[in-house]
C-alpha positions as CSV (number, residue, x, y, z in Angstrom):
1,X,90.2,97.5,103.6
2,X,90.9,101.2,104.4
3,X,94.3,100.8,104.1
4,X,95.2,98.2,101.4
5,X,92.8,100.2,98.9
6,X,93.4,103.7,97.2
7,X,90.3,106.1,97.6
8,X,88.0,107.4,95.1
9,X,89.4,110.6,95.5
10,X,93.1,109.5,95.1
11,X,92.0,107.3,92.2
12,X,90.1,110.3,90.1
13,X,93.1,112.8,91.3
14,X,95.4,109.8,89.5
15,X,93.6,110.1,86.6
16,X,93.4,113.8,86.3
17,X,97.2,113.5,86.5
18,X,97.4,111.5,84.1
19,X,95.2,113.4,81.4
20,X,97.4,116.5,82.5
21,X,100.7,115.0,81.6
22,X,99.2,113.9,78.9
23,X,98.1,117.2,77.4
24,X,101.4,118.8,78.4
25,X,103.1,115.6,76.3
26,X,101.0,116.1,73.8
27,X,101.9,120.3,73.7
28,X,105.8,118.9,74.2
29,X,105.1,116.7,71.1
30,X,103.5,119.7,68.9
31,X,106.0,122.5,69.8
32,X,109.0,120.1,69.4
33,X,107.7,119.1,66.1
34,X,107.0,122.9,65.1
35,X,110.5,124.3,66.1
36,X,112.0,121.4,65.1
37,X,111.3,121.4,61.3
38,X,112.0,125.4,61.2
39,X,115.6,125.5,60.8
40,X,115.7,129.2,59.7
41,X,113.9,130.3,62.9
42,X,116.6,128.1,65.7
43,X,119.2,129.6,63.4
44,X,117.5,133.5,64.1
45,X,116.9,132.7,67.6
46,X,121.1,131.0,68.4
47,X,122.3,134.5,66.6
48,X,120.2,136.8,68.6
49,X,120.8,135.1,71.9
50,X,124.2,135.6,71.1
51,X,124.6,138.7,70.3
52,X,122.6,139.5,73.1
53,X,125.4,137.9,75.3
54,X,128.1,139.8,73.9
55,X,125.6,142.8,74.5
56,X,125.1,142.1,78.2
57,X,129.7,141.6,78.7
58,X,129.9,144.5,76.9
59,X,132.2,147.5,78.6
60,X,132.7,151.1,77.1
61,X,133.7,150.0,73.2
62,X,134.8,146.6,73.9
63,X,134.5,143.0,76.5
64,X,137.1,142.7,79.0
65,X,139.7,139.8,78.4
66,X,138.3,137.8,81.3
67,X,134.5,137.7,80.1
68,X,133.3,134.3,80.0
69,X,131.2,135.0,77.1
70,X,135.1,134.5,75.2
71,X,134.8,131.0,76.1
72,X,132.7,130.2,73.0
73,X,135.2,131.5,70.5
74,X,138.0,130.5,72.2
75,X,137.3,126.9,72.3
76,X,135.8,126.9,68.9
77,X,138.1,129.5,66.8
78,X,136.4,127.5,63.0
79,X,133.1,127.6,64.1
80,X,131.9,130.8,65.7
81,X,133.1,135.0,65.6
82,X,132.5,138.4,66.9
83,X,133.9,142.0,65.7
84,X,132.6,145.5,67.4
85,X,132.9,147.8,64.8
86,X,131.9,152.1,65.0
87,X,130.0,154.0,62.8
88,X,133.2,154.3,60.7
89,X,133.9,150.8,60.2
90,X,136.7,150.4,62.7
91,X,136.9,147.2,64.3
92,X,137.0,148.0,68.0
93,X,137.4,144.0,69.2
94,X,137.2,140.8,67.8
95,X,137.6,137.2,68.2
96,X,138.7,135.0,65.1
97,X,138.2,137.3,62.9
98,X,139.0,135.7,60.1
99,X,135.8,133.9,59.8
100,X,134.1,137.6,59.4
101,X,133.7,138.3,55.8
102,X,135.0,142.1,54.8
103,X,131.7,143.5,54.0
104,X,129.9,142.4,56.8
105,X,131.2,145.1,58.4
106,X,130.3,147.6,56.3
107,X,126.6,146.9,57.0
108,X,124.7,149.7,58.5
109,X,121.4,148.3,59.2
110,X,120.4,148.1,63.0
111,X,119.4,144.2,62.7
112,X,120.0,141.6,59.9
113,X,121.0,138.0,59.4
114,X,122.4,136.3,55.9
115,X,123.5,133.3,55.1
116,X,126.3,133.1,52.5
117,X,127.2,129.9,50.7
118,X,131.7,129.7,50.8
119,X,133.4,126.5,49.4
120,X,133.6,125.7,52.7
121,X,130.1,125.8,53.2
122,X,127.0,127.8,54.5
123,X,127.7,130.7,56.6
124,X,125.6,132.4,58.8
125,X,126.4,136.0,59.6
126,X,124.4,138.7,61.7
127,X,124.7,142.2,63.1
128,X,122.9,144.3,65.7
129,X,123.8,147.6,66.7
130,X,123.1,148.5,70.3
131,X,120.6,151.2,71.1
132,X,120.4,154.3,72.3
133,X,124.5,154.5,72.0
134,X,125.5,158.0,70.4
135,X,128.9,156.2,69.2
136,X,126.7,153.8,66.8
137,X,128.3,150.4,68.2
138,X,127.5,147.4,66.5
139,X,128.3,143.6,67.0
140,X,129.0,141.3,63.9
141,X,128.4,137.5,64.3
142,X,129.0,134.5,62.4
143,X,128.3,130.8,62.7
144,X,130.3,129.0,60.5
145,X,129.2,125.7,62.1
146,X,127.2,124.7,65.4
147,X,130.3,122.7,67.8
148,X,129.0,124.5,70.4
149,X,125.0,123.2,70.2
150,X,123.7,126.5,69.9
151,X,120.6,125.9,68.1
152,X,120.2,123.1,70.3
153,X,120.3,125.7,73.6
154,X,118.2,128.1,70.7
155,X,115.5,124.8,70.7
156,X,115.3,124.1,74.6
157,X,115.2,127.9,75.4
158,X,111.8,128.1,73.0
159,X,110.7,125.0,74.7
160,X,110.8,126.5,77.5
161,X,109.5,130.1,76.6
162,X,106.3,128.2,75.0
163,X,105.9,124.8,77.1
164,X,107.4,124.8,80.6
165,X,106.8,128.6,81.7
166,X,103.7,128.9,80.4
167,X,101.8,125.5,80.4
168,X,103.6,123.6,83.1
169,X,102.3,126.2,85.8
170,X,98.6,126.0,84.8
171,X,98.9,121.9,84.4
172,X,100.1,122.0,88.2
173,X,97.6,124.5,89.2
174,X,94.4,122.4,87.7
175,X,95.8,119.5,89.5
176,X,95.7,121.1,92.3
177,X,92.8,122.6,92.5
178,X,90.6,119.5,91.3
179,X,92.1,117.5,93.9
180,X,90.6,119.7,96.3
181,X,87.7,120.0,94.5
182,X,87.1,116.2,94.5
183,X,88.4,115.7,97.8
184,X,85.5,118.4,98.6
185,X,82.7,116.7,96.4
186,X,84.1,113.3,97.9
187,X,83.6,114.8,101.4
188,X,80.0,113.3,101.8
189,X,80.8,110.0,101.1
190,X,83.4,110.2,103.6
191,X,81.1,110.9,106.1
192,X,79.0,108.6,105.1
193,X,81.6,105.6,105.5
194,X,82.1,107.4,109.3
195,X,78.5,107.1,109.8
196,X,78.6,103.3,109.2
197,X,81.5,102.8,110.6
198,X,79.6,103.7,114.3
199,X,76.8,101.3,113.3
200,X,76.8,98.1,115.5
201,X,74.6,95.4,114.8
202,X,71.5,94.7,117.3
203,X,72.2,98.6,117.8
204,X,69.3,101.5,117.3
205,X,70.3,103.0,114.0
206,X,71.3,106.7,114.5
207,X,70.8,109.5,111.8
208,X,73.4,110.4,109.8
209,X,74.7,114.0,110.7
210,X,75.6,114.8,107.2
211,X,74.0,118.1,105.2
212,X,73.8,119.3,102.0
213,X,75.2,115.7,100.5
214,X,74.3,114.8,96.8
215,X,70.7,113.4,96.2
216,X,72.5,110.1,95.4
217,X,74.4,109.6,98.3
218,X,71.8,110.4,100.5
219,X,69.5,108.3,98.6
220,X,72.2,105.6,99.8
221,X,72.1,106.6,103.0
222,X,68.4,106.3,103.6
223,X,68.0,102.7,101.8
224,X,71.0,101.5,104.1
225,X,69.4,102.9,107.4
226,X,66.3,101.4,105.9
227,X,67.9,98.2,105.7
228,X,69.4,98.4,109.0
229,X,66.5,99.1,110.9
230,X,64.9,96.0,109.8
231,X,67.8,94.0,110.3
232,X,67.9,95.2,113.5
233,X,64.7,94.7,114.3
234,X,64.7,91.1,113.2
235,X,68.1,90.0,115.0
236,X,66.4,91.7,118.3
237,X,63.5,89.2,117.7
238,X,65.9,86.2,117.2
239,X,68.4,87.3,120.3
240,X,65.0,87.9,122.2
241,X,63.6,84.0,121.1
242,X,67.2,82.7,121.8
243,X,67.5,84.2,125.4
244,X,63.8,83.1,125.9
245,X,64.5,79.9,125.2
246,X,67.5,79.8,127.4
247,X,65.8,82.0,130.0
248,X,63.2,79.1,129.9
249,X,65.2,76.0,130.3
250,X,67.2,77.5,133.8
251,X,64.0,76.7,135.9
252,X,64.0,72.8,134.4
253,X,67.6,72.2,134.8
254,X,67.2,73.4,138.6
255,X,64.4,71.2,139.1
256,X,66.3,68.5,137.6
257,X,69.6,69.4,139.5
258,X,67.3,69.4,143.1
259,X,65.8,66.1,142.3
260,X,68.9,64.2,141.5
261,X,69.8,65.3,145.3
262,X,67.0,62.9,146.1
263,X,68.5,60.1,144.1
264,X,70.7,57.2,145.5
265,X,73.9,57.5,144.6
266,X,75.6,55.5,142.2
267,X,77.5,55.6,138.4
268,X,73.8,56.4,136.9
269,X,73.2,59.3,139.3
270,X,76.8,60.7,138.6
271,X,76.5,60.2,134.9
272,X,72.9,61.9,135.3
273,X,74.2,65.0,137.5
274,X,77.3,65.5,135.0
275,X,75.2,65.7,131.7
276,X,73.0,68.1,133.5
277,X,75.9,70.2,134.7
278,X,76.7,70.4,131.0
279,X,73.4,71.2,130.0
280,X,73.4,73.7,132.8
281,X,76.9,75.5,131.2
282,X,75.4,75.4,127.8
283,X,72.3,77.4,129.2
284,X,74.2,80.0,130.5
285,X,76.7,80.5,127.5
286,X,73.2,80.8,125.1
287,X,72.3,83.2,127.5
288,X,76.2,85.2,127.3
289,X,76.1,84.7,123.7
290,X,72.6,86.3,123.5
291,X,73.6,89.9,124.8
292,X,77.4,90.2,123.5
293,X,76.0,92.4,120.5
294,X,74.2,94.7,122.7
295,X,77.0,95.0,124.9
296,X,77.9,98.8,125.9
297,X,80.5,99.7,128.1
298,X,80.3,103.6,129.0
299,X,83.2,105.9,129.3
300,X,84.0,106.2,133.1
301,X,82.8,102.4,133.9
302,X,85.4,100.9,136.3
303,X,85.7,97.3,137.0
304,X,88.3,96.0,139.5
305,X,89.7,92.8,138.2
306,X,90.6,91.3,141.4
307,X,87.1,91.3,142.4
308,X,86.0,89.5,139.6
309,X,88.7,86.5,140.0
310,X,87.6,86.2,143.7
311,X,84.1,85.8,142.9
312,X,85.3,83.3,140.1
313,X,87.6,81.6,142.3
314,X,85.1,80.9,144.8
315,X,82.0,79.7,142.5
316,X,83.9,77.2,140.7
317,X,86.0,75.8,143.7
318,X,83.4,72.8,144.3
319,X,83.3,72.3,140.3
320,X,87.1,72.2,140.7
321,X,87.1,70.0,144.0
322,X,84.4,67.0,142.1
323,X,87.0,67.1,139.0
324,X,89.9,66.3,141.0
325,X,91.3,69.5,140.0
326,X,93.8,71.9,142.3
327,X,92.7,75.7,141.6
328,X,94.3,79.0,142.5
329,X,94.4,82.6,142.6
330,X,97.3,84.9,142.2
331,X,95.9,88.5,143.0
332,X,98.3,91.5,142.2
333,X,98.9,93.6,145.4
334,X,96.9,97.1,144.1
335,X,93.7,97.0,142.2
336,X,93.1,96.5,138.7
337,X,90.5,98.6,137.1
338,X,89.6,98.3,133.5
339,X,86.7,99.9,131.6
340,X,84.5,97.0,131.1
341,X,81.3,95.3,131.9
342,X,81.6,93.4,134.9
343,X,78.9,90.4,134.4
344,X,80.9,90.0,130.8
345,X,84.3,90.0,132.5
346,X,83.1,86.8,135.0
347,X,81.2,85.4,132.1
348,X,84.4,85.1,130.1
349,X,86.9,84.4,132.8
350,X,84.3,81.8,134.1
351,X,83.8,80.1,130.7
352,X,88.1,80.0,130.4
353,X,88.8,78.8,133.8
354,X,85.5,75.7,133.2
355,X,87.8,74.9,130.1
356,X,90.6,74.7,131.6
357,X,89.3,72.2,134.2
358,X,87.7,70.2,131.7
359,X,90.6,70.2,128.9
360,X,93.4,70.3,131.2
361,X,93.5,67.1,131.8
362,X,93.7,66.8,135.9
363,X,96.5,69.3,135.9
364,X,96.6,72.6,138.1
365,X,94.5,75.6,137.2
366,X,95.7,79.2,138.1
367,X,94.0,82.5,137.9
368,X,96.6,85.4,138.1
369,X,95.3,89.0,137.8
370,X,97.9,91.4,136.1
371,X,100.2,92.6,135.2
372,X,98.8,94.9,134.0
373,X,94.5,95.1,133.0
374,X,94.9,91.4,132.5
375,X,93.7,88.2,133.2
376,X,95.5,85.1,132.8
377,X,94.2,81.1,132.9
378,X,97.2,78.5,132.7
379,X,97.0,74.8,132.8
380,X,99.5,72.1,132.9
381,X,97.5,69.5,130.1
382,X,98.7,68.7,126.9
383,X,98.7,71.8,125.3
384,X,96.9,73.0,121.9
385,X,97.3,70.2,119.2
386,X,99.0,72.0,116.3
387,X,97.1,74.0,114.1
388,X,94.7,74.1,116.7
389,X,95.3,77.9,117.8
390,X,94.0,79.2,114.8
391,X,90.7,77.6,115.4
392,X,90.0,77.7,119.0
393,X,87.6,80.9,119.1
394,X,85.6,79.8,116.4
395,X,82.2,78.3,117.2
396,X,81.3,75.0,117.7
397,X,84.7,73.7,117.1
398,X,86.0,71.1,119.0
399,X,89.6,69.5,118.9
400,X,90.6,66.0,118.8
401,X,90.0,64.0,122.2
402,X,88.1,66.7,124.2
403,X,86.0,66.6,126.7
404,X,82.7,65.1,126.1
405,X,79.4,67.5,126.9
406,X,80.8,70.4,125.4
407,X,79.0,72.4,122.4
408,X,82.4,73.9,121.5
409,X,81.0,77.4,122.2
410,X,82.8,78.9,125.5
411,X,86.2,80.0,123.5
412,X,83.6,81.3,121.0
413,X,81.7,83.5,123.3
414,X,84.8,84.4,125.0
415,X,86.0,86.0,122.0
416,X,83.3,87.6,121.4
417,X,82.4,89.3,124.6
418,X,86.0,90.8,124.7
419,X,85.6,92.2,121.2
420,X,82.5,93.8,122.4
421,X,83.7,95.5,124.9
422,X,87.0,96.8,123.6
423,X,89.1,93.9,125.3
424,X,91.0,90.8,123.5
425,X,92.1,87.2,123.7
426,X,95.0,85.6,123.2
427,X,96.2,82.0,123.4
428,X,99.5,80.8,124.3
429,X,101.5,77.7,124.6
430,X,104.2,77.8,127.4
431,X,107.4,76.4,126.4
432,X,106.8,74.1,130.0
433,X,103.4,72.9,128.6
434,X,100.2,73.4,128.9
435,X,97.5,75.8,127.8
436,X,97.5,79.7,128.8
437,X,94.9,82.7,127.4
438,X,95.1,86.1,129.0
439,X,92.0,88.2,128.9
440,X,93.2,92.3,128.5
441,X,91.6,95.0,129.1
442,X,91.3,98.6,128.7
443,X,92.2,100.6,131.6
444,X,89.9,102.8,133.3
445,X,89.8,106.4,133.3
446,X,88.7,108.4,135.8
């Protein structure tokens, strides 16, 4: 679930970006509609950026041939112009001039705009004459039409004078800083999640090293600890009445197992010492499946895996040997140490190799330690029905035609004594037939 869903502090940083983009739409929405309708005011802003242009080419009294500020009235000779004139009226430069009417130039005023109505239509004319110049240079301007989209560059220019420089910035920097903020507030609850993340069940409930979290969340915490420590408490009780009860029925079954010995022999004796060699397994897997929730494994633990399949080997050779069944060990030449807990290792490998001389249907059973922390169990039977891999760990299932006296539970509690102690299980079918799981391991570290 970690991974598949967004957390709460992505999800309230979404939102806040969302809200923000929103305001700074809104403020594109406003300005746009406010410059937009104000003709006059794009048309004053297009001249003055102009003439500021010619301004900023300008050289001694007039803008070298090469200036790319010419461009404009060079592609569009009908729709824009430019004269320098002195403080005598002498026009120093100029660009299709015949746009310029003949008293514009005789206008003395530092700054002004007009607009004069021609039968061609509306004309826009503007001068400016440049500071602190002892000559008294002055540009003339005039927009006869807009080819060129200056009022559109006038409109984007205030955009971005009003919108982008000033608004954008402090949009981005909110953002930022309440994601950090949240991620900050949301810290607790992260640690929180860490805290029962390290909970295991059957397991003493340890305090939360978390300080200074919310009252809420550490209202949480303290009802969930609550809650754990009686679960705990109560699943202790049951794993105790369940290994009790197991613990308890060892001491029949041996009697029972001794006093068969006495018995004649015949098919009602053999039927008789079979069901209690299945009641017998079942004892001990209650008994497995009783401490796999407890199971701790500390750091440093080292178990050598070829021990473990000798002592395997040789405890269910006579089992193998009554069921007809030829068993043996492959050993890898070096040992194999793995961090585990060696009663669980020969409780699961025990449980697969009894499986596989029950299920595998008078074939050969081999044990083979490695490569690598491994263990592996192969038969020569049928094989796993299909669809039947999905299900083999779960408990008390039992495929088609198996082997009566089972309680479908070894796979099961194989399963689940690997998970506890950082191991896995995996089942395969060989393309040659047959059955195969592989018990892995961690390897130690010393």
């Amino acid at each position: 679930m970690k991974g598949s869903a967004p957390s709460l502090a992505q999800i309230l940083t979404r939102r806040l970006t969302v809200i923000a983009a929103a305001v700074l739409l809104l403020n594109i929405a406003v300005v746009g509609t406010y410059y937009g309708s104000d003709r006059r005011e794009l048309e004053t802003q297009a001249m003055v950026h102009e003439m500021e242009r010619l301004q900023a080419a300008l050289e001694g009294t007039g803008i070298p041939e090469d200036a790319p500020v010419r461009a404009l009235y060079a592609d569009h000779p009908t729709a824009y112009a430019f004269a320098l004139v002195d403080r005598g009226g002498t026009v120093l430069d100029a660009m299709n001039r015949g746009l310029i009417p003949p008293a514009a130039t005789d206008i003395y005023a530092d700054d002004w705009i007009t607009r004069l109505n021609t039968p061609e239509g509306p004309l826009l004319v503007a001068g400016h004459e440049f500071a602190e110049r002892p000559d008294g240079l002055r540009v003339v301007f005039v927009m006869a039409s807009d080819s060129a989209n200056l009022l559109r560059r006038a409109f984007l220019s205030e955009f971005y004078k009003h919108v982008w420089l000033p608004i954008l910035p402090v949009a981005l920097l909110l953002i930022g800083a309440s994601a950090f903020l949240i991620r900050r507030g949301l810290a607790p609850i992260a640690d929180a999640a860490e805290w029962a993340r390290t909970l295991r069940p059957g397991a003493p409930t340890p305090p939360p090293s978390m300080a200074r979290v919310p009252a809420e969340i550490a209202d949480l915490v303290d009802a969930t600890q609550r809650a754990l420590d009686r679960l705990a408490t109560t699943l202790a009780a049951e794993k105790r009445h369940a290994a009790e009860a197991a613990h308890a029925l060892r001491t029949p079954v041996a009697v029972l197992v001794a006093r068969l010995d006495a018995l004649p022999p015949g098919e009602t004796t053999d039927r008789l010492r079979a069901d209690l060699s299945a009641l017998s397994r079942t004892v001990r897997q209650v008994l497995a499946a009783s401490r796999t929730d407890v199971l701790d494994v500390p750091d440093g633990t080292a178990v050598d895996l070829r021990k473990t399949a000798e002592t395997v080997t040789s405890a269910l050779a006579p089992f193998a040997y009554t069921e007809g069944i030829e068993l043996s060990l492959a050993l890898s030449e070096a040992p194999v140490r793995v961090q585990a807990d060696a009663e669980a290792v020969e409780v699961a490998l025990s449980n697969l190799v009894e499986n596989a001389i029950l299920h595998g249907r008078s074939s050969p059973v081999e044990i083979s330690v490695g490569p690598g922390p491994a263990l592996r169990v192969r038969d020569h039977g049928a094989g796993l029905l299909p669809g039947a891999q999905s299900h083999v760990f779960e408990p008390f299932w039992r495929g088609p035609g198996a082997a009566p006296g089972g309680a479908g539970l070894g796979l099961a509690i194989v399963d689940r004594l690997q998970r506890a102690q950082g191991g896995e299980v995996e089942v395969r079918t060989p393309t040659d037939g047959g059955c195969e799981f592989v018990l892995t391991f961690r390897p130690a570290v010393f």
